[in-house]
C-alpha positions in Angstrom: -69.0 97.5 -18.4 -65.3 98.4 -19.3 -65.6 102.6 -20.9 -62.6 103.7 -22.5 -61.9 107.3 -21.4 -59.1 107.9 -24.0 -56.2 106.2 -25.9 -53.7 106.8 -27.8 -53.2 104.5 -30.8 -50.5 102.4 -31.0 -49.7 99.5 -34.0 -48.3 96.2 -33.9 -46.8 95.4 -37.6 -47.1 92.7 -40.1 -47.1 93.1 -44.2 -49.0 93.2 -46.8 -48.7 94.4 -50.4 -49.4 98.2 -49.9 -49.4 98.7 -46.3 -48.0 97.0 -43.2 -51.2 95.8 -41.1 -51.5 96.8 -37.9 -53.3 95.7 -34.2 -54.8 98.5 -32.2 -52.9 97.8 -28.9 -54.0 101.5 -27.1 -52.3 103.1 -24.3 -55.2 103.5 -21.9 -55.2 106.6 -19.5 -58.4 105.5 -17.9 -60.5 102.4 -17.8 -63.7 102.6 -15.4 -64.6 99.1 -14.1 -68.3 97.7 -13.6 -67.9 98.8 -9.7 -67.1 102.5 -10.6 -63.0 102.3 -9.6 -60.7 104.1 -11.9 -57.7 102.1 -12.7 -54.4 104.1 -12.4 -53.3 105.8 -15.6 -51.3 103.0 -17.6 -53.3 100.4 -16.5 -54.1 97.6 -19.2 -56.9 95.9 -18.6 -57.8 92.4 -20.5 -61.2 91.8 -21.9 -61.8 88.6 -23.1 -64.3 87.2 -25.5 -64.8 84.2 -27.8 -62.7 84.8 -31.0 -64.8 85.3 -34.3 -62.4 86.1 -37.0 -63.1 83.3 -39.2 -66.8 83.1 -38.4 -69.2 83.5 -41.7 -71.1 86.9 -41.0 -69.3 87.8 -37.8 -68.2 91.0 -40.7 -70.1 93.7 -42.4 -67.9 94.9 -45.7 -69.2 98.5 -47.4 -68.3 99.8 -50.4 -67.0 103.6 -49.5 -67.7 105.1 -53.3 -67.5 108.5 -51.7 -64.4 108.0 -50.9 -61.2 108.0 -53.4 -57.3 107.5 -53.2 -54.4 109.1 -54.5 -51.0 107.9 -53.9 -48.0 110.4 -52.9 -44.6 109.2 -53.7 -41.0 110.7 -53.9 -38.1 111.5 -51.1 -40.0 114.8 -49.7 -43.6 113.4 -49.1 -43.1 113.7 -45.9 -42.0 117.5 -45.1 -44.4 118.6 -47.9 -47.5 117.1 -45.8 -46.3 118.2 -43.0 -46.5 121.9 -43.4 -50.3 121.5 -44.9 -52.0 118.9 -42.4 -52.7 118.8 -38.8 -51.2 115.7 -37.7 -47.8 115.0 -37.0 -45.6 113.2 -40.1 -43.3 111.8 -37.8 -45.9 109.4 -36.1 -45.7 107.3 -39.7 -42.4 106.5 -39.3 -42.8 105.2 -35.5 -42.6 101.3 -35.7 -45.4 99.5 -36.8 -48.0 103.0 -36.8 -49.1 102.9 -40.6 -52.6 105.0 -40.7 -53.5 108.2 -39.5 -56.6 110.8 -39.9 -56.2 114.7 -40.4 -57.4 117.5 -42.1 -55.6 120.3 -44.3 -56.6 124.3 -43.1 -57.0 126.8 -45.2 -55.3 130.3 -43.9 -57.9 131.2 -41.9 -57.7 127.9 -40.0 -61.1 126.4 -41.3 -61.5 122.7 -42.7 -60.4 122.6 -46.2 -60.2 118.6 -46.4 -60.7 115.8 -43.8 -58.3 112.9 -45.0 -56.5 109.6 -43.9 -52.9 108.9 -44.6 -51.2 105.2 -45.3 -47.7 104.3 -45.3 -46.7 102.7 -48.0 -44.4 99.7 -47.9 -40.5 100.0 -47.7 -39.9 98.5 -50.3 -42.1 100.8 -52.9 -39.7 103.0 -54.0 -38.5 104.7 -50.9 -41.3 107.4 -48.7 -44.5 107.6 -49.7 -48.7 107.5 -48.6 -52.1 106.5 -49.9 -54.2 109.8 -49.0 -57.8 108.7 -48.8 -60.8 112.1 -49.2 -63.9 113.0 -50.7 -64.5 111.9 -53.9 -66.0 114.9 -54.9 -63.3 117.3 -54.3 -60.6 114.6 -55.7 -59.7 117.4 -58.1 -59.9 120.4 -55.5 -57.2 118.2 -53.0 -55.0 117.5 -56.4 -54.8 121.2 -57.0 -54.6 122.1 -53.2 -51.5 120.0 -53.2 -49.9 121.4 -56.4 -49.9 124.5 -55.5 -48.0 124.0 -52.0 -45.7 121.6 -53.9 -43.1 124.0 -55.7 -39.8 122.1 -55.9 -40.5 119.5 -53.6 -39.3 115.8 -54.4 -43.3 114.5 -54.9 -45.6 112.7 -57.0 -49.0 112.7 -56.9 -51.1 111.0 -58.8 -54.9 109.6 -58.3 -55.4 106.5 -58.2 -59.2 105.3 -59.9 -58.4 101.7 -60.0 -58.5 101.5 -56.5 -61.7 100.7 -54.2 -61.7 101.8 -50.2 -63.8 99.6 -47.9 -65.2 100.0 -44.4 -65.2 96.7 -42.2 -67.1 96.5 -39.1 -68.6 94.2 -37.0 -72.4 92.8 -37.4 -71.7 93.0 -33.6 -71.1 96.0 -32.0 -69.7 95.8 -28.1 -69.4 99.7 -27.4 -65.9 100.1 -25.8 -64.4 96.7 -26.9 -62.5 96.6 -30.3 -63.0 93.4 -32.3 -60.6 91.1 -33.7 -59.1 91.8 -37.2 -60.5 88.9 -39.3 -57.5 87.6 -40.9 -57.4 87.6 -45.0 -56.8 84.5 -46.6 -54.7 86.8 -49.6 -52.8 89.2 -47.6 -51.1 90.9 -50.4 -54.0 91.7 -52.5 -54.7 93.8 -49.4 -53.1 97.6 -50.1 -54.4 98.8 -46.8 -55.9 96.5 -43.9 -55.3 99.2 -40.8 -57.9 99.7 -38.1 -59.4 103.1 -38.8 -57.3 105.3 -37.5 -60.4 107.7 -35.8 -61.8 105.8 -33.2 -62.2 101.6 -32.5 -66.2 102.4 -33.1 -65.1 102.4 -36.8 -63.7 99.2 -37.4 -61.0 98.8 -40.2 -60.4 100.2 -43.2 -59.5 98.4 -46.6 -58.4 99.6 -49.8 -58.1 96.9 -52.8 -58.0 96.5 -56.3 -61.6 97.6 -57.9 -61.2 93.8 -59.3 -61.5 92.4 -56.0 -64.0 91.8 -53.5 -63.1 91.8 -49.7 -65.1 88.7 -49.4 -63.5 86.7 -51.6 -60.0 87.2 -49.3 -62.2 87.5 -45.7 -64.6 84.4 -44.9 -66.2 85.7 -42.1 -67.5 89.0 -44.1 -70.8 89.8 -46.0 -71.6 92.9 -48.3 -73.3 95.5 -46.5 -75.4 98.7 -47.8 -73.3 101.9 -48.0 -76.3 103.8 -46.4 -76.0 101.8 -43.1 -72.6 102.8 -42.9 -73.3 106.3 -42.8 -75.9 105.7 -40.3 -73.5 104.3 -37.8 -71.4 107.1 -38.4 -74.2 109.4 -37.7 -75.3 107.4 -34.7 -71.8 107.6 -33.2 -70.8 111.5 -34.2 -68.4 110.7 -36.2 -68.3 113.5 -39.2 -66.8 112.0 -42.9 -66.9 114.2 -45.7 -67.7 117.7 -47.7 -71.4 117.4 -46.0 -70.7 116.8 -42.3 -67.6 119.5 -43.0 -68.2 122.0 -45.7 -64.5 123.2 -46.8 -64.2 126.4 -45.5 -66.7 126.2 -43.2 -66.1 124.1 -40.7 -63.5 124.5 -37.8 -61.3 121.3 -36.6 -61.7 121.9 -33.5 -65.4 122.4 -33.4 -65.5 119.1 -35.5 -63.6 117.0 -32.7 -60.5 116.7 -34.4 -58.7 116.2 -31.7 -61.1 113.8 -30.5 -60.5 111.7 -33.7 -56.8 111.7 -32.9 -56.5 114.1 -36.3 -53.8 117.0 -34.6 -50.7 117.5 -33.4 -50.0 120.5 -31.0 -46.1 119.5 -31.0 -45.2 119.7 -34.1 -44.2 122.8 -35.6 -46.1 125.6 -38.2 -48.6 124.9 -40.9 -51.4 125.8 -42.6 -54.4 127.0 -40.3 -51.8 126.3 -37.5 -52.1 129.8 -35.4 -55.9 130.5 -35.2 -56.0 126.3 -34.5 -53.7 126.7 -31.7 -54.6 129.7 -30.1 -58.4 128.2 -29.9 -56.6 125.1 -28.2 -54.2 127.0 -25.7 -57.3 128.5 -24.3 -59.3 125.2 -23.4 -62.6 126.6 -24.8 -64.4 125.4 -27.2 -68.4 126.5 -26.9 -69.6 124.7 -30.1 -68.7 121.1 -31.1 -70.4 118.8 -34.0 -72.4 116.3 -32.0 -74.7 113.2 -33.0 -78.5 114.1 -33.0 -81.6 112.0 -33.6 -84.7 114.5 -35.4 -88.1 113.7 -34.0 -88.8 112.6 -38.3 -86.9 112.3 -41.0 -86.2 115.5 -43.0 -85.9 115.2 -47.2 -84.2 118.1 -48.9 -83.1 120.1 -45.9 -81.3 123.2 -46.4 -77.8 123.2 -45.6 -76.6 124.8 -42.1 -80.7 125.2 -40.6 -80.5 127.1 -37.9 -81.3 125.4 -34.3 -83.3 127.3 -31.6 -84.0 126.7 -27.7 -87.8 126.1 -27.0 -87.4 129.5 -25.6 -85.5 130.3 -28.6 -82.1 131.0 -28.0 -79.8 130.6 -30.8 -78.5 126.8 -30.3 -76.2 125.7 -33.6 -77.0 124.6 -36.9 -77.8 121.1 -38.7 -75.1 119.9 -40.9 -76.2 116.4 -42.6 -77.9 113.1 -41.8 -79.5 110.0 -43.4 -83.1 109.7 -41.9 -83.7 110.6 -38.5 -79.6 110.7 -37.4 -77.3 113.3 -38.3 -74.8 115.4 -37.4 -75.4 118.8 -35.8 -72.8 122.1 -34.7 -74.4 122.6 -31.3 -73.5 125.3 -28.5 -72.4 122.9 -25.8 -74.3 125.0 -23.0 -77.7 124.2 -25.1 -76.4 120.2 -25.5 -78.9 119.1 -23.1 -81.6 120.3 -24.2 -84.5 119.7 -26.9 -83.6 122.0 -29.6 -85.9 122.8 -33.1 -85.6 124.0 -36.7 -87.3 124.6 -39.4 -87.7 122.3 -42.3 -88.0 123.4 -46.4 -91.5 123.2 -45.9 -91.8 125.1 -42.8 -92.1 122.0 -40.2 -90.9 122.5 -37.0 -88.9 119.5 -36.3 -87.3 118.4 -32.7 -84.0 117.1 -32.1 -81.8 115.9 -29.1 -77.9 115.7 -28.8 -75.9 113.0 -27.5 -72.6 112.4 -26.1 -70.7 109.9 -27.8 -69.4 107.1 -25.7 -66.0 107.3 -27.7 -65.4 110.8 -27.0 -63.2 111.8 -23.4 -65.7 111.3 -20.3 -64.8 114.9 -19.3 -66.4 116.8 -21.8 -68.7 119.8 -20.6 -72.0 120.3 -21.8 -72.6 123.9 -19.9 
């Protein structure tokens, strides 16, 4: 089967109310082929299957209450991001690229806050962005933001009436991005982007709390919250305070840059020189990988520390639903079966995995 090595995200454009949707096209550096033959770097390759956009149930919709919005308006929005997040500004204003993930540092270069930006349309009142975060540190980001604002040309202002939304397919084809189903009320849509992070997340909506995504999508059903954050955990991919405690956790560590969240172009910010420094030097021992525990673990303290079965000092456990979560791992220890202890004093075992979204180069040792 088809593997994506790595892309870069590119959007085709059409409107809606908030937001100008966009297709994932991709700019693929690598495509390995069912006979093992890497296709030269540019190469598109076509995949083709039955089109199910309009299909009842082909779509899983899930409420995202952990997540919020705010909405940042004014002729500066841009350079005021741009000196506190990781991504690049500029790539909002390429044609047709309306969403994009990053997280704001704090001084020392840790994760403060792991976020995702939206253009807002032209025509609402000149620059502007939805920022998407944590609900629970809603008030923490508003602050963060105040402070770095000074006299800059910015409004910021939550936004409570709105709901975000996580739309996947029931049917997952690892390395092939599904169709955007098509919305029979476009502009009650704010945001309809494919999630900026990786295809494996499908596409993000943000609407009115008044409205349901199923009454404008006929081929979608309501899902349960908690199975969205198991995919997440089966796939690696971290989302929130728990999977990166503010201050804590570093981007790099936390594949950032595997999430298409940072920009090494662009020029200072906050976190920038520790952030860079760790990049320039092409290692990075510990990284946040998926992990299935041998049972699931209630009340777990925060940050267990893994061990070898010799034990060697391997990571620590950051946050999971059930038996998947997400755990900081050395990368020499990846491979192996690695153990903590629980509140109660169980032993429990866990194993790694690679993600198939991330690069196919990665090292474990």
């Amino acid at each position: 089967m088809g593997v994506l090595c790595f892309a870069r995200r590119a959007f085709t454009s059409g409107s809606c109310l908030g937001v100008y949707a966009g297709k994932y096209t991709g700019r693929f550096l690598c495509v390995t082929f069912f006979s093992g033959v890497s296709a030269p770097v540019g190469t598109r390759v076509k995949k083709y299957s039955q089109d199910t956009r309009n299909v009842p149930g082909q779509f899983v919709c899930y409420h995202l209450p952990h997540r919020t919005m705010l909405k940042i308006q004014g002729q500066d929005t841009s350079p005021f991001l741009q000196g506190i997040i990781t991504n690049d500004m500029e790539l909002l204003e390429e044609p047709g690229l309306r969403a994009m993930y990053s997280h704001m540092l704090n001084v020392q270069g840790r994760t403060l806050y792991d976020i995702m930006l939206y253009s807002l349309k032209e025509a609402d009142a000149g620059h502007g962005v939805f920022l998407e975060c944590d609900s629970t540190i809603k008030d923490s980001i508003l602050r963060h933001l105040k402070v770095y604002k000074l006299r800059r040309k910015v409004n910021i202002n939550p936004c409570p009436e709105l709901s975000v939304w996580a739309v996947l397919p029931q049917q997952k084809n690892p390395g092939q991005q599904a169709s955007k189903p098509e919305l029979s009320s476009p502009g009650k849509a704010l945001v309809w982007e494919d999630d900026p992070r990786t295809q494996e997340m499908g596409f993000r909506l943000v609407l009115d709390s008044q409205i349901n995504p199923w009454d404008i999508i006929a081929s979608c059903q309501k899902g349960d919250t908690e199975e969205y954050h198991r995919h997440r955990y089966a796939i690696g991919l971290p989302e929130g305070v728990k999977d990166l405690p503010p201050g804590v956790a570093l981007p790099l560590e936390s594949n950032l840059v595997y999430m298409q969240g940072i920009s090494f172009s662009k020029g200072c910010y906050i976190g920038q020189e520790l952030t860079a420094r760790t990049h320039h030097t092409g290692v990075v021992r510990k990284r946040l990988m998926p992990v299935r525990l041998s049972s699931p673990v209630q009340d777990l303290e925060e940050g267990a520390a893994l061990q070898t079965q010799s034990g060697k000092p391997a990571g620590k456990h950051r946050a999971g639903v059930g038996e998947l979560g997400l755990s900081l791992i050395r990368m020499a220890h990846a491979k192996e079966v690695l153990t903590f202890k629980s509140s109660d004093d169980t032993t429990v075992t866990l194993e790694a995995s690679l993600p198939d979204w991330w690069p196919k180069d990665v090292k474990t040792n």
